[in-house]
N, C-alpha and C positions, 0 to 999 in steps of 0.2 A: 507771363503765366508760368506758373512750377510748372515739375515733370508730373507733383501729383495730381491739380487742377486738370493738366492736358489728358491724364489718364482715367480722370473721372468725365469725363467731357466725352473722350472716346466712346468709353463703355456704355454710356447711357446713348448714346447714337445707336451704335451695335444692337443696344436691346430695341431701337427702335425700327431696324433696318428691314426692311422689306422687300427681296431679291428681285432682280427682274431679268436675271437671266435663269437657265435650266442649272447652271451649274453651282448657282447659289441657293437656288432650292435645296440641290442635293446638300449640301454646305448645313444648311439649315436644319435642316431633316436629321439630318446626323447619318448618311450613306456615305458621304465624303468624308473622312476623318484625317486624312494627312495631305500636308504639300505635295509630296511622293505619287500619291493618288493619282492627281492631277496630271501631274508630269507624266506618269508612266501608260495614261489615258489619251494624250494629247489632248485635254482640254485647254482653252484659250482662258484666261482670266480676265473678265470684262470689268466686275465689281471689285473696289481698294480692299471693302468689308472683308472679302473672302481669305484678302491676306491677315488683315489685321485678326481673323478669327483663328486661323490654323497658325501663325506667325508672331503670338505676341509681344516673343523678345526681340524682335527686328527692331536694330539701331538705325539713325540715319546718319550721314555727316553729307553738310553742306563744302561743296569740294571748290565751290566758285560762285563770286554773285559778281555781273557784268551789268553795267549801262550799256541801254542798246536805243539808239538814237535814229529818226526815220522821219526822213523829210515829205511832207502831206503837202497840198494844196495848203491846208488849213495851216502852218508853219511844221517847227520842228516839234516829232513827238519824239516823248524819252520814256523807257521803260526796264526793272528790270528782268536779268537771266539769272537764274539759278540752278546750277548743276549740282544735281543732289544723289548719293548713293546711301543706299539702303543693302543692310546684310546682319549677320549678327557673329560671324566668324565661322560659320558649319558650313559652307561649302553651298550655300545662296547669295548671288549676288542680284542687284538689279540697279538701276541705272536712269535717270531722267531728268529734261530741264521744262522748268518752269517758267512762265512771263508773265508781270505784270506791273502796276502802273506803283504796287510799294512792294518793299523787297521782301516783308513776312510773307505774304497772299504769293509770293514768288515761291518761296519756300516751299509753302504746302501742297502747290501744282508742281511742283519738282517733286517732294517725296511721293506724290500721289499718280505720278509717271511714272516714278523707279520700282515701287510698289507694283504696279499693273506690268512692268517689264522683269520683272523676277523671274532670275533663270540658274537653273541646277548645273553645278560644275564638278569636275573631278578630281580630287586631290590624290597627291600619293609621294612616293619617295624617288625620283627617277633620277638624281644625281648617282654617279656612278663612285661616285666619293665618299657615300653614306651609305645606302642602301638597307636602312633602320627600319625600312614597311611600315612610317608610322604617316599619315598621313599631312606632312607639315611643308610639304611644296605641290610641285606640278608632276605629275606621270610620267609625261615628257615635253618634249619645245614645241610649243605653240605661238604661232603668230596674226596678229590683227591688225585691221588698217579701218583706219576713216579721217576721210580727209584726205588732207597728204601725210600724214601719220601713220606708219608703221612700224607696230612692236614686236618685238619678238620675247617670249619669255620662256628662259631653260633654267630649269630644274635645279635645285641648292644644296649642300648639305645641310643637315639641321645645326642651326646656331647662327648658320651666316647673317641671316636676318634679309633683309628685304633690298638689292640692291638697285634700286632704280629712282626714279623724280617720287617730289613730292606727291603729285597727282595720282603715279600708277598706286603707291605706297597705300593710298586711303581706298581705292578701289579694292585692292588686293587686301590690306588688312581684314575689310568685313568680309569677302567671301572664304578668310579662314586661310591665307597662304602666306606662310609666317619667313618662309626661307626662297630666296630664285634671283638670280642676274636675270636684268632686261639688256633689252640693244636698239635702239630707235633712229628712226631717219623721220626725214620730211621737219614741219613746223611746228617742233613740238611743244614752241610755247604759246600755242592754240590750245587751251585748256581744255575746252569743248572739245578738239580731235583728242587729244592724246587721251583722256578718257574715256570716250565712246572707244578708243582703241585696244586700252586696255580691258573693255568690259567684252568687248568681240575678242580678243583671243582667248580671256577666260571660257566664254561661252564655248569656243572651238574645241576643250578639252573635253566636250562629249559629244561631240560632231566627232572627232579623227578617232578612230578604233584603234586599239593596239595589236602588237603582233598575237599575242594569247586571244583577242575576239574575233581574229580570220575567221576562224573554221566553227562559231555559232551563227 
């Protein structure tokens, strides 16, 4: 199907959509008007709709599609995984796999996991080699783990460009982080760790405060 088929397909679902949580009401209603909103509300996002309504330009890219094989009584069943990240380059990223028994229906329960996992990050200039305040790396070094995957990502000049694996590279492009050295241990060519790794120390860059947010 096109990109415009799937975006007219979208839209007429949207107009059909009927929320069933309170935060999709508000959504609806027109009280909720930005991402930001949400975020700075700590509401949880239950409905994909919510994203798709305040989000329209959210890209997806498919980072990995795995057989995943499970021995039953009944024989062997095979299914599969898709690790899917969603972002659009501003400083949103989200993050999720998919399973199922074909790999498209894989896809759309991956982007519709990463979609409902969409989480706000902080960009900035924290290479001490540049220090251009413009917003095209990380603030400072943050690190993430899942699995036995441990990343570490510090801060670039601008230009360097993206120094790390394929995997962190697609995570990090949509959430808008165009320059940063990585450093990893553990098994990183577990696809599924080294991304969910990457996607937790992105997340970590508004978890750690800086030294300028001690004292609010």
């Amino acid at each position: 199907m096109s990109g415009r088929g799937r975006g007219g397909r979208r839209e007429a679902e949207l107009a059909r959509w009927v929320p069933k949580t309170r935060l999709g009401r508000m959504i609806r209603e027109g009280q909720i008007t930005s991402i930001n909103e949400i975020f700075q509300e700590g509401y949880r996002i239950k409905e994909v709709e919510i994203v798709d309504i305040l989000l329209p330009e959210l890209r997806d890219n498919v980072i990995a599609i795995n057989l995943v094989q499970k021995q039953t009584d009944a024989g062997e069943r095979s299914r599969f995984q898709a690790i899917v990240a969603v972002g659009a380059g501003a400083g949103l990223i989200g993050l999720g796999i998919g399973k199922a028994r074909r790999v498209r229906n894989a896809i759309e329960k991956g982007i519709r996991e990463a979609k409902l996992s969409i989480y706000p990050i902080r960009r900035g200039c924290g290479s001490w080699e540049c220090d251009c305040g413009e917003p095209h790396s990380l603030p400072f070094k943050v690190t993430g783990k899942s699995g036995s995957v441990e990343l570490t990502l510090i801060p670039g000049p601008k230009g360097l460009g993206l120094v790390a694996g394929d995997t962190a590279k697609a995570v990090l492009s949509l959430a808008g982080v165009r320059d940063c050295w990585s450093r990893s241990t553990g098994a990183t060519q577990t696809t599924t760790s080294f991304s969910f790794a990457t996607f937790n120390a992105l997340k970590n860059t508004t978890k750690i405060m800086m030294p300028k947010d001690w004292a609010t």
